[in-house]
C-alpha positions in Angstrom: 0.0 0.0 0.0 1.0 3.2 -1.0 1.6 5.8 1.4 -1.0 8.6 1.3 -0.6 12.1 1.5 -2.2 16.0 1.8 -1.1 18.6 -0.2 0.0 21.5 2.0 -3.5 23.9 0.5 -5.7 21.0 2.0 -4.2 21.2 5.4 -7.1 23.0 7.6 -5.7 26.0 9.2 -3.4 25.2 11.9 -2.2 26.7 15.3 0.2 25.7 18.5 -1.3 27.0 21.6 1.6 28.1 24.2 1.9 30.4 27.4 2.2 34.4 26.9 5.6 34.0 27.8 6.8 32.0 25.1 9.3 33.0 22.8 7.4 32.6 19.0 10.7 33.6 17.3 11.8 29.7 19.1 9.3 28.2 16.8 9.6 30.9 13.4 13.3 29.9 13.4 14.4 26.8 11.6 17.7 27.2 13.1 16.3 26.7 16.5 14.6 23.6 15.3 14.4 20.8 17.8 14.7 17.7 15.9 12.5 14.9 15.8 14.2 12.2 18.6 12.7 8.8 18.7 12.9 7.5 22.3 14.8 4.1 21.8 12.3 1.9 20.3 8.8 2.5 18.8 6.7 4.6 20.2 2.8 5.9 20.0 4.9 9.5 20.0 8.2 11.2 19.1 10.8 12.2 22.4 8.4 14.8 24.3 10.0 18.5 23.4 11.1 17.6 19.6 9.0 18.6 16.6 5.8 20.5 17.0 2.5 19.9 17.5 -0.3 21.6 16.2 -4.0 21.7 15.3 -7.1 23.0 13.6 -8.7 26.6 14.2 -12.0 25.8 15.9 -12.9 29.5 16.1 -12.0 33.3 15.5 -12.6 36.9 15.8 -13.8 39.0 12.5 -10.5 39.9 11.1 -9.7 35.6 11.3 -7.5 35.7 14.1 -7.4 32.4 16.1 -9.4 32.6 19.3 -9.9 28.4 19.9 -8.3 25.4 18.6 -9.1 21.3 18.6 -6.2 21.2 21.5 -8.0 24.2 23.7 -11.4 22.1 23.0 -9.9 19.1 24.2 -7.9 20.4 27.2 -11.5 21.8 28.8 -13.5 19.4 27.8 -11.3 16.4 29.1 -8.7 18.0 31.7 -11.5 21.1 32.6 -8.4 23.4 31.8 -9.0 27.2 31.9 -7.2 28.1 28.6 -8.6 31.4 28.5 -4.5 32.8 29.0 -3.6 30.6 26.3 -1.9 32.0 23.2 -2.7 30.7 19.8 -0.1 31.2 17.1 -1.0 30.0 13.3 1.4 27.8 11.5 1.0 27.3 7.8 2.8 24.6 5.8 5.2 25.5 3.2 3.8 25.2 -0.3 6.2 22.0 -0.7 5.6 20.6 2.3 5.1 16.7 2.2 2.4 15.9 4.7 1.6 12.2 5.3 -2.3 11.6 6.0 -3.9 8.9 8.3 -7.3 9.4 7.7 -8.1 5.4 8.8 -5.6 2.7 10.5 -4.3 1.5 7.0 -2.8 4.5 6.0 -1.4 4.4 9.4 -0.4 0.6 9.4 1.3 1.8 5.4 3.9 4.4 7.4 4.7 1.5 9.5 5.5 -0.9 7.0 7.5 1.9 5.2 9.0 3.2 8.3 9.2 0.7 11.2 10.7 0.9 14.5 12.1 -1.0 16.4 9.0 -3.2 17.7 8.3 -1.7 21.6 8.4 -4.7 24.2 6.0 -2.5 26.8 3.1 -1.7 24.3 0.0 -2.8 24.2 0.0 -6.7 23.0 -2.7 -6.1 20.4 -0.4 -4.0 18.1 2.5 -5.6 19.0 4.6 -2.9 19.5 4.4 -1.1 16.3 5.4 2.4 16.1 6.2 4.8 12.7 10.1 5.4 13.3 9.5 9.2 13.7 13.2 10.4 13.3 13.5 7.9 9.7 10.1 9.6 8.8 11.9 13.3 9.4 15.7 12.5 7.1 13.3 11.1 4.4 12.2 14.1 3.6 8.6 14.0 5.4 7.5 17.2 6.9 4.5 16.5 9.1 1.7 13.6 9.9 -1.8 14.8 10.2 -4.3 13.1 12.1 -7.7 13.4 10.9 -10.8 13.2 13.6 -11.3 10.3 11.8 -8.5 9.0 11.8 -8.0 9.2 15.4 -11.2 7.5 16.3 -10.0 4.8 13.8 -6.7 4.7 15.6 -7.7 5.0 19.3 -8.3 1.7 20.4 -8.5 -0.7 17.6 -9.2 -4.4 18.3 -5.8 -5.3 17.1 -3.3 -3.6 14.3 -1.2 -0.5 15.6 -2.7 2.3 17.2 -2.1 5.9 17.5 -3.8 5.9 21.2 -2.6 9.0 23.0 -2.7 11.2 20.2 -6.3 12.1 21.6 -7.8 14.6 18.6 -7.3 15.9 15.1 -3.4 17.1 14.9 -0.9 17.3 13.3 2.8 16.3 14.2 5.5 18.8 12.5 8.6 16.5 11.8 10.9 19.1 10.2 10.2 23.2 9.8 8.6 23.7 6.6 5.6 26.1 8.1 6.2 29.5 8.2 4.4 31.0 11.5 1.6 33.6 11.4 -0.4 35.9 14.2 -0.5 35.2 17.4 -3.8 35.4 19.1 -4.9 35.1 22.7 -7.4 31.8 23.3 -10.7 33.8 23.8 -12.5 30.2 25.5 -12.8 29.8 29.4 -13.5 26.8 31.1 -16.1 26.1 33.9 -13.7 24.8 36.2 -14.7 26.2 39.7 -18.0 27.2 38.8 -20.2 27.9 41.4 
């Protein structure tokens, strides 16, 4: 099975949320890059603090600046976060960026076979261990991997076949720099935690 891809004009409109006090110009600058590190053997995600994570614009203000994303969504609704101080910066792919697509578990189980890690002894038994080797992914040329909704349902907790469990909503993981980075917006959304 062929590997299947997005061009970079399909991608929805992407943003990282961060603190106020993060440096943007850490992320804008490809020399400043933090690699893509695997973590020894396979694993449902790359070394935490490599590459970059982003994902869709769920709303914004009138002139289209950011002001909630799939991550903010998910943080209230499952960790009852208050990301109402969250930033929101927009990331947009290069116009050659090459952006892998799981839209199901066999375009997921396809980067495997391509790109296989070294099988994970402590995963869960019904995937057997089976990872994407994130770092080969990255020094052949692949840009980013974006998880569709759908694709993550697919992937979550499968009856068997590999799994992207963790990954927990639409995303997508930035192997390499090819985004240029746009405004940066603060979150506008509020959780209820501590409601009365």
């Amino acid at each position: 099975m062929s590997l299947v891809t997005i061009t970079p004009a399909a991608l929805p409109p992407q943003v990282y949320a961060h603190d106020a006090d993060h440096d943007v110009r850490l992320t804008s600058d490809p020399t400043r890059w933090r690699p893509v590190r695997g973590i020894g053997t396979g694993w449902v995600k790359p070394h935490a603090g490599t590459g970059l994570w982003t994902s869709p614009v769920t709303a914004h203000r009138a002139d289209r600046t950011p002001t909630d994303s799939a991550w903010l969504e998910w943080s209230r609704a499952e960790m009852d976060a208050d990301t109402s101080s969250q930033m929101l910066t927009e990331v947009w792919p290069t116009g050659t960026a090459r952006l892998l697509l799981i839209d199901d578990q066999a375009h997921l189980a396809a980067i495997i076979a391509a790109y296989p890690a070294e099988p994970n002894p402590y995963a869960a038994p019904r995937n057997g261990g089976r990872y994407p080797d994130w770092e080969a992914l990255a020094a052949d040329g692949w840009d980013g991997v974006y998880l569709t909704d759908r694709g993550q349902w697919a992937t979550r907790l499968p009856r068997s076949g590999p799994d992207l469990y963790g990954w927990d909503l639409e995303s997508c993981l930035w192997l390499r720099p090819s985004y240029v980075v746009g405004r940066t917006g603060c979150s506008a959304a509020r959780s209820g935690a501590g409601a009365a």
